[in-house]
C-alpha positions in Angstrom: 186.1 163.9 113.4 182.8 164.3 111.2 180.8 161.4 112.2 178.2 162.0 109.1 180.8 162.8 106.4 180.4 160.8 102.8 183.6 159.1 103.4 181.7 157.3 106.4 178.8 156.4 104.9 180.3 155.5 101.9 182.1 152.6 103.6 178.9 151.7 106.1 177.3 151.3 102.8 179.6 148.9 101.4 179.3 146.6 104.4 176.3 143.9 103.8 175.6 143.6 107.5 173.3 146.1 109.4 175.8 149.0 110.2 175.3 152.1 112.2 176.9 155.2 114.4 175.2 156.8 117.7 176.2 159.2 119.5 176.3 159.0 123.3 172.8 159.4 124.2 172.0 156.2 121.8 171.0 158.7 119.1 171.5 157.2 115.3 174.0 159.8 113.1 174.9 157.5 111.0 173.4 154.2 109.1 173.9 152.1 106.1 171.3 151.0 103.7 171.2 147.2 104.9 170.0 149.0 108.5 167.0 151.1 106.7 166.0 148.4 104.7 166.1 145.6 108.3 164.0 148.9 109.7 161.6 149.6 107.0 162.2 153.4 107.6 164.1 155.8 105.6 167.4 157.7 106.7 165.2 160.7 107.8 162.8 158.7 109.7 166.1 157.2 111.5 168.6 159.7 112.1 168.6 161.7 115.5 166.2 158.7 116.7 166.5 156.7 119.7 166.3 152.6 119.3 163.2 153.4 121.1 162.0 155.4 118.2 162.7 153.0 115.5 162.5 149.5 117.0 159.3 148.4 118.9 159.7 149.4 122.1 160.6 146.3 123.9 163.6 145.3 121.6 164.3 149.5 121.6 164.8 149.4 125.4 167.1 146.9 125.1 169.3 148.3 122.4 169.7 151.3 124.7 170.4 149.3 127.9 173.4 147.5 125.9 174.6 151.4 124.4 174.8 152.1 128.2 176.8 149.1 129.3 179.1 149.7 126.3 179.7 153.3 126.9 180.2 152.8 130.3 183.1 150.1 130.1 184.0 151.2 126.7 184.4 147.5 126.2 183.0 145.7 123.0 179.1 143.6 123.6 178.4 140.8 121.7 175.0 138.8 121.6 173.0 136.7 119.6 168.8 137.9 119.3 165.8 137.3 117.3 163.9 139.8 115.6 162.2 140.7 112.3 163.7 140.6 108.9 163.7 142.5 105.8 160.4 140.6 104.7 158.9 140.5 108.1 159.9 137.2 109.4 161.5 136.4 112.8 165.5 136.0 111.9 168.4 135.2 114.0 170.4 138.1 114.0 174.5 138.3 115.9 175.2 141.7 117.0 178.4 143.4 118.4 178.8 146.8 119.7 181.8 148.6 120.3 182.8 152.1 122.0 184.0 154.8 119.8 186.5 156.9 120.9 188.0 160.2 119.9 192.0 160.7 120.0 192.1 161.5 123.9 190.2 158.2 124.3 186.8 159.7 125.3 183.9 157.5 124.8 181.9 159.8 122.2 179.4 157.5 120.8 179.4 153.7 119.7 179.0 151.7 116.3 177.3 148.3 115.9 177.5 145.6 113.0 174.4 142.9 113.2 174.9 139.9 111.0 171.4 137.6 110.0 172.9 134.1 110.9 169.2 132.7 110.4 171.1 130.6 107.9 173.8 129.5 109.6 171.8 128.5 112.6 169.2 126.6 110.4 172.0 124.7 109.3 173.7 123.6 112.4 170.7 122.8 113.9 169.8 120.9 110.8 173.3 119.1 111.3 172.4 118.3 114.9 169.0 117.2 114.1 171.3 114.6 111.7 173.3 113.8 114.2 170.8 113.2 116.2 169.3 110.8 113.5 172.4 109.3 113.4 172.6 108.3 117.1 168.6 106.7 116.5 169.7 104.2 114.1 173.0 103.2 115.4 171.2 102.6 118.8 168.3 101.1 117.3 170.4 98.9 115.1 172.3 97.9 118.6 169.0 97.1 120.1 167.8 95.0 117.1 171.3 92.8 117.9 169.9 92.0 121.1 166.9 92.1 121.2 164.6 89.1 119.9 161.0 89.9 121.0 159.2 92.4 118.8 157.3 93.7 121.7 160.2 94.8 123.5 161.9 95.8 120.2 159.2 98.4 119.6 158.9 99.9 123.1 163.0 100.3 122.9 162.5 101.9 119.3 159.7 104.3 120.6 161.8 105.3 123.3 165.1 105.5 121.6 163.5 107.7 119.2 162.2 110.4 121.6 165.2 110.3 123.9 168.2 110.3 121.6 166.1 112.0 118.4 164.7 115.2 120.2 161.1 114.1 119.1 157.9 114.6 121.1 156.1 111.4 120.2 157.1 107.9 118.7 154.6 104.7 118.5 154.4 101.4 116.1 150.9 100.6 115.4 149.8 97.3 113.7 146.7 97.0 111.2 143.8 94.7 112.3 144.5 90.8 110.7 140.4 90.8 110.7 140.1 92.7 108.2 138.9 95.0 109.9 139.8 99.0 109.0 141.7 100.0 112.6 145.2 100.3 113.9 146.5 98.6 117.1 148.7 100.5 119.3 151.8 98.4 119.6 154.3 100.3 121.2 154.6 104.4 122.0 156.2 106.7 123.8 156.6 110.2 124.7 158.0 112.6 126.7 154.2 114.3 127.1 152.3 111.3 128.5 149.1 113.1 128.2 149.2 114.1 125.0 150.1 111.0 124.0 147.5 109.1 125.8 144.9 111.7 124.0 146.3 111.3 120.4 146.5 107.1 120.7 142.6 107.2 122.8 141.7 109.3 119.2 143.6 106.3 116.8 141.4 103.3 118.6 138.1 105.7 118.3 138.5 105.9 114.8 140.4 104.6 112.2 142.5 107.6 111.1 142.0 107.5 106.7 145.1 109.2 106.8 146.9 106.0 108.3 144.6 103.5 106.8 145.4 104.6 102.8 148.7 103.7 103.1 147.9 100.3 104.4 148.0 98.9 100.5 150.7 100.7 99.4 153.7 99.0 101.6 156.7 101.7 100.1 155.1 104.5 100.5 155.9 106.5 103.2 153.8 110.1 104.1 155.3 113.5 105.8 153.3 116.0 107.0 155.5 119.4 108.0 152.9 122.2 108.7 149.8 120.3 110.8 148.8 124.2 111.0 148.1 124.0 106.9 145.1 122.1 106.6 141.3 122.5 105.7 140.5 118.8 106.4 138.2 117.9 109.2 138.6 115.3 111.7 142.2 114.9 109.6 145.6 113.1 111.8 147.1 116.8 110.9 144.0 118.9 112.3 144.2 116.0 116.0 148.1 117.2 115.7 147.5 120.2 115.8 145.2 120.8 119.0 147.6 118.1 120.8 150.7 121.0 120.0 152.7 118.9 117.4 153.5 120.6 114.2 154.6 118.0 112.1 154.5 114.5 111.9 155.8 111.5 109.4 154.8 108.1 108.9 156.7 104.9 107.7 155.7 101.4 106.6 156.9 98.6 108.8 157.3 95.4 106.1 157.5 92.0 106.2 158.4 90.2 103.2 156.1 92.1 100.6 153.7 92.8 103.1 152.8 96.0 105.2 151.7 95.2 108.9 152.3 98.2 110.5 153.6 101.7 110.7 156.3 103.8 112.6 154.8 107.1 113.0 157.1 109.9 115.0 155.8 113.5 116.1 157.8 116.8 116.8 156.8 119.8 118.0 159.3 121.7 115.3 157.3 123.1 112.2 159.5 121.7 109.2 161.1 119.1 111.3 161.4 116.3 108.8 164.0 117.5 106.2 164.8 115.6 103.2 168.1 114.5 104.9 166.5 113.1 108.3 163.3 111.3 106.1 166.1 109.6 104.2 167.6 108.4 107.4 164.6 107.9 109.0 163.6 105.3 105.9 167.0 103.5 106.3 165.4 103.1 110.5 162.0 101.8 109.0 164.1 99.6 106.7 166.2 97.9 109.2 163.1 97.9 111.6 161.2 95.8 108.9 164.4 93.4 108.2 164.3 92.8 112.4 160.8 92.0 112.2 161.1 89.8 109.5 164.5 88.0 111.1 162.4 87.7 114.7 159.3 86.1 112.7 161.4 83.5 111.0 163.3 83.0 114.2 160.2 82.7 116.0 158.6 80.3 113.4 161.5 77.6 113.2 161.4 77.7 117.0 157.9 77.0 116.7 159.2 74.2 114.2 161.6 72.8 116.1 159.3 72.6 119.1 156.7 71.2 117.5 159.2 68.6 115.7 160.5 67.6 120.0 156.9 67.7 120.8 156.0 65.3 118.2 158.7 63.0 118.3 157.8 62.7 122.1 154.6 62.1 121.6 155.1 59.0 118.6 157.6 57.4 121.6 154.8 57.7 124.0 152.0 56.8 121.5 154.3 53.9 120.5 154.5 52.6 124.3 151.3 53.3 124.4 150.1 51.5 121.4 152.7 48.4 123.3 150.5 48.8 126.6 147.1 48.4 124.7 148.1 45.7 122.4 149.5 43.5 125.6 146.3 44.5 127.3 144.1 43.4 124.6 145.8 40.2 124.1 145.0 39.3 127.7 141.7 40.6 127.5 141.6 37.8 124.4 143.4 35.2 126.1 140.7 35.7 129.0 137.8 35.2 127.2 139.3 32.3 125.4 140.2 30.7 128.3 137.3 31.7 130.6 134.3 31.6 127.7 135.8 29.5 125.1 137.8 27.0 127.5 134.9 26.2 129.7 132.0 25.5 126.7 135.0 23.4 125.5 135.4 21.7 127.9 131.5 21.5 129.0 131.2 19.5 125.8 133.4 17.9 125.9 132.8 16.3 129.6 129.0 16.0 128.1 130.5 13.9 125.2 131.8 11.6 127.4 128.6 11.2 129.5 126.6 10.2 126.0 129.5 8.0 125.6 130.2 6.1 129.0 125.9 5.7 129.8 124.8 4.3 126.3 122.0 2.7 127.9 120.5 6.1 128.9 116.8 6.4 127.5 115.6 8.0 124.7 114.4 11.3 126.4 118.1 11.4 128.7 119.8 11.0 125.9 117.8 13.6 124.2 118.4 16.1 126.7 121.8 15.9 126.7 122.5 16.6 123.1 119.9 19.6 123.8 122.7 21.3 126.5 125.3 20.3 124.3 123.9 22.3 121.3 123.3 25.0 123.6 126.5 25.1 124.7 127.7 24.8 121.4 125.8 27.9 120.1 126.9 29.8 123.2 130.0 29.1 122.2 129.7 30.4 118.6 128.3 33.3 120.1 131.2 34.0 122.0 133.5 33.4 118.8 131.6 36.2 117.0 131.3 38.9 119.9 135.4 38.1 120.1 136.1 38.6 116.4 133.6 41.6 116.4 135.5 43.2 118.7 139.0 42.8 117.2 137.2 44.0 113.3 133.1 44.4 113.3 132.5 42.1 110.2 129.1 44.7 109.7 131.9 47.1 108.4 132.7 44.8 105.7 129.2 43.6 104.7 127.3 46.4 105.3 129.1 49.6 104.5 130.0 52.3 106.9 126.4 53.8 107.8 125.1 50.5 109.0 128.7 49.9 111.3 128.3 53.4 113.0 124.6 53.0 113.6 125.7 49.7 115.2 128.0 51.4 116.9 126.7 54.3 118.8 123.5 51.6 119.4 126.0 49.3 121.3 127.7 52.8 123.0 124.0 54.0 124.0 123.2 50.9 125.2 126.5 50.2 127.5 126.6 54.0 128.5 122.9 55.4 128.8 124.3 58.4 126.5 122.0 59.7 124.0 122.7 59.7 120.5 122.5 61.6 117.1 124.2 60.6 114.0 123.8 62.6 110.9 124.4 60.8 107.2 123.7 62.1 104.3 121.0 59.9 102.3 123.8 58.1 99.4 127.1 57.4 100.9 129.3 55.8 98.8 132.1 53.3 99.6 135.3 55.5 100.2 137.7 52.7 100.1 138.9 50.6 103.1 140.9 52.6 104.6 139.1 55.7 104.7 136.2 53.4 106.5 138.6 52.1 108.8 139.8 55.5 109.9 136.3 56.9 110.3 134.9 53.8 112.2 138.2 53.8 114.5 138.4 57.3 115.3 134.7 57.3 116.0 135.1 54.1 118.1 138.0 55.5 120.1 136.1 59.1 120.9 133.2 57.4 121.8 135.6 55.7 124.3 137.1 58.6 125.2 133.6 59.9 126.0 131.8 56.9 128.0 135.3 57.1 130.1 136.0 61.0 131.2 133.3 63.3 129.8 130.1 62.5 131.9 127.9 63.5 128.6 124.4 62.9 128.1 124.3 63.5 124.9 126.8 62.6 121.9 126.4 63.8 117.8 128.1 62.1 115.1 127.8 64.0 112.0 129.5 63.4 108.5 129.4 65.8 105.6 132.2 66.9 102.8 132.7 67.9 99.0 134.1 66.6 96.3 137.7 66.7 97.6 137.4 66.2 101.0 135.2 64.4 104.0 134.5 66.4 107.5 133.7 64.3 110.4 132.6 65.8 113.3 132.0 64.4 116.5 130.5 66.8 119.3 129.3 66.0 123.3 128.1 68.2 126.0 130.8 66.6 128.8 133.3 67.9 131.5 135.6 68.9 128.0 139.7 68.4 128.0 141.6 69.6 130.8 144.5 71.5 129.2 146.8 70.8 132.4 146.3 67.3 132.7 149.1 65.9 134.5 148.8 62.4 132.7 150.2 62.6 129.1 148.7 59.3 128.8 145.1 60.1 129.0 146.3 62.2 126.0 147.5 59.6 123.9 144.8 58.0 122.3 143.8 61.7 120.8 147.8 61.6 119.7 146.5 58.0 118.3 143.7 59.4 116.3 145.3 62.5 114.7 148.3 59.7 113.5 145.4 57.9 111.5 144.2 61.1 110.2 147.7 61.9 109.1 148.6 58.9 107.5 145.7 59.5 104.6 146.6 63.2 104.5 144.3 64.7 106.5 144.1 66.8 109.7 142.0 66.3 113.3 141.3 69.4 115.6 140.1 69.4 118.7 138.3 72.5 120.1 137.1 71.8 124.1 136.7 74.6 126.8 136.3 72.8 130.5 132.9 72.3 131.1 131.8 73.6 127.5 132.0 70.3 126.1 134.3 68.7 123.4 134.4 68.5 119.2 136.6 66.4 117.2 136.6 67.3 113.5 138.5 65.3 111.3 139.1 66.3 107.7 140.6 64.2 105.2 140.9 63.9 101.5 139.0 61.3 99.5 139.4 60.2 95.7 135.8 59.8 94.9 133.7 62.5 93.0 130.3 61.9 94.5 129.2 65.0 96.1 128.4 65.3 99.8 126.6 68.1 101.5 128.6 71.1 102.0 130.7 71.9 105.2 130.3 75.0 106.6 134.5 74.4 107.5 135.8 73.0 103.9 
């Protein structure tokens, strides 16, 4: 048999594979055209050459190794390697050898097909990269069924995604509601703590532009597939890089027509994020926004329905409460009308009958009779006006609002030993009755609040507003609130307060740290068109 004869190389020739014939002692004698061309030597520089000769010498020992084994069994090798290609590129090449032998069965050389499967083996590991893919959403979906916290959402996402997707890094980031140009760390995870650690450290430095440019455009979504191919300093691609990841992507994370975050995943892999796996990674993002937007809604009409409990609790309490303090104030009347009222009554009445029973009492007696009687009697008047004072100061009707709070926080200084500040402006018009109703009462009732519990020296009453609305703020230097209070009712008459401010559409917030003090602001529409001075709050 003629192991170089046309015929041979003819056919070796016709195979597209990497073809070839050596001769026992791993010398080439014959090999196709596909094998110079793999080679980049001619058939000269080939034939009569060890593997060793041709090849670099690492992959060329090893060629010779596996001519041994072959020879030796005169069994057929198969194995999968990488090497160059035709254009200088590592490829995936599978190779078998086989024994040749002549007609008495004598192992007299061997001959070897190698097959470029780069191809092939793109593909299926494309296809298990998709399947991969695949598994992330339909777990992720699973843990958006039962899950209903977003924090614990994310960290199962993050986790889900580096486990079952094969990738190196996964976090959710949020941007600032400040205003501010930075990105929170929500939620990451990785299978390289360190690394991750470094890259998030790097993202709360410095506001990464790379990030921060997508932050108006809520659709758009940005790949990066080479970090290695970039001239940008201080870029996300060029921190990538030095951490060991080749390619990264980043998705939007939507609520209703707004971005608030992003969904950024990391893989070592150059070229990792295909067109097929960024389509199925979009379709994750989009079902990760739709679960953040289901949680927030959930969360909200919780927050709703809470609220709604919370209120109606408090109106049944206020009302009982309201019950309590009417019942008390008609004793407190009923009191004084007896105890005041009853006994000048009945002191002049008793003096009447004196005058009456001793008509032959002098003229100076009789004088000094009617003197206690019109004492008593003016007393008595005096009595009648502090009484109705109390139930509605009649310097609210005749004077206007600035003169009843001046009176007001007079009396409170006077009772209490508090000092006082009230600021006006210089023109305040009537705003209606029950606007200066609500203003005196809420005023009255913090003052209350304030001679009672907050051990203040010092109380400000200060009114100011616009054209559409009034601010009235109220500020001491006491004890403050005491969140946990384990009386509701020592509550209620702030419950009481906010109702008024309600029922002429406007709103009362209370801001108190404990021992920092307490300020009521009340804010409330008003119809008139005189302007106020301007609040730093409207």
């Amino acid at each position: 048999m003629n192991l170089g004869s046309e015929l041979h190389k003819a056919i070796l020739n016709n195979i597209p594979d990497q073809a070839w014939l050596k001769d026992v002692k791993s010398r080439y004698v014959l090999v196709n055209e596909a094998f110079m061309a793999a080679c980049g030597l001619t058939e000269a520089q080939i034939l009569h050459k060890t593997p060793a000769d041709v090849w670099p010498l690492e992959w060329g020992n090893k060629y010779i190794e596996t001519d041994k084994r072959v020879i030796q069994s005169g069994a057929s090798e198969r194995y999968e390697e990488i090497r160059k290609g035709e254009d200088g590129s590592l490829r995936c090449f599978d190779t078998i050898k086989t024994a040749l032998l002549n007609k008495r069965g004598k192992v007299i050389g061997t001959v070897g097909i190698s097959r470029d499967i780069t191809e092939r083996k793109q593909a299926e590991a494309e296809l298990e990269k998709i399947n991969r893919m695949y598994s992330v959403r339909s777990k992720t979906n699973q843990a958006i069924v039962r899950i209903s916290d977003k924090k614990t959402l994310f960290e199962t996402v993050c986790k889900i995604a580096v486990q079952s997707g094969g990738l190196a890094l996964a976090w959710i980031g949020s941007f600032s509601d400040k205003g501010a140009e930075t990105i929170t760390d929500l939620s990451s995870y990785s299978n390289q703590p360190r690394k991750r650690q470094s890259l998030m450290r790097t993202l709360g430095a410095d506001s990464d532009p790379d990030f921060i440019t997508l932050r108006d455009k809520p659709f758009q979504r940005h790949i990066c597939n080479d970090t290695g191919n970039t001239r940008k300093k201080n870029s996300h691609a060029m921190r990538c890089r030095e951490l060991g990841f080749s390619s990264f992507a980043v998705f939007p994370i939507v609520q209703g027509k707004r971005q608030i975050g992003l969904f950024v995943l990391y893989a070592t892999e150059m070229n990792f994020f295909s067109k097929d796996i960024v389509q199925l990674l979009q379709a994750l993002s989009s079902d990760l926004s739709f679960a953040v937007d289901f949680i927030e809604q959930t969360e909200q009409r919780e927050r709703i329905e809470k609220e709604l409990i919370e209120s109606r609790s408090q109106l049944r309490e206020l009302s009982a409460y309201l019950q309590t303090v009417r019942e008390e104030e008609r004793t407190r009347i009923a009191r004084e009308l007896h105890d005041e009222l009853g006994q000048s009554l009945t002191a002049i009445r008793i003096g009447l009958s004196v005058i009456e029973k001793h008509k032959e009492l002098g003229h100076e007696e009789w004088t000094k009779n009617l003197q206690s009687l019109k004492e008593i009697a003016e007393s008595t008047v005096e009595s009648v006006q502090r009484i109705a004072s109390d139930l509605r100061p009649s310097i609210l009707d005749e004077l206007g609002l600035p003169a009843a709070l001046e009176w007001l926080l007079e009396l409170f200084s006077e009772h209490t030993g508090i000092a006082y500040e009230i600021s006006l402006p210089n023109q305040v018009d009537d705003f209606g009755m029950e606007i200066n109703t609500t203003l005196f009462r809420i005023i009255q009732e913090s003052l209350t609040n304030i001679g009672k519990h907050s051990k203040a020296t010092f109380v400000k009453v200060q009114l100011t507003g616009t054209k559409k609305s009034l601010i009235l703020k109220i500020m001491d230097n006491g004890l403050g609130i005491e969140k946990s209070s384990g009386k509701a009712k020592k509550h209620l008459g702030l419950v009481g307060m906010r109702e008024r401010a309600l029922m002429l559409g406007g709103r009362l917030k209370i801001e108190s740290e404990p021992g920092n003090g307490t300020n009521i602001i009340l804010q409330i529409p008003r119809s008139t068109s005189t302007d106020l001075p301007q609040s730093v709050n409207d």
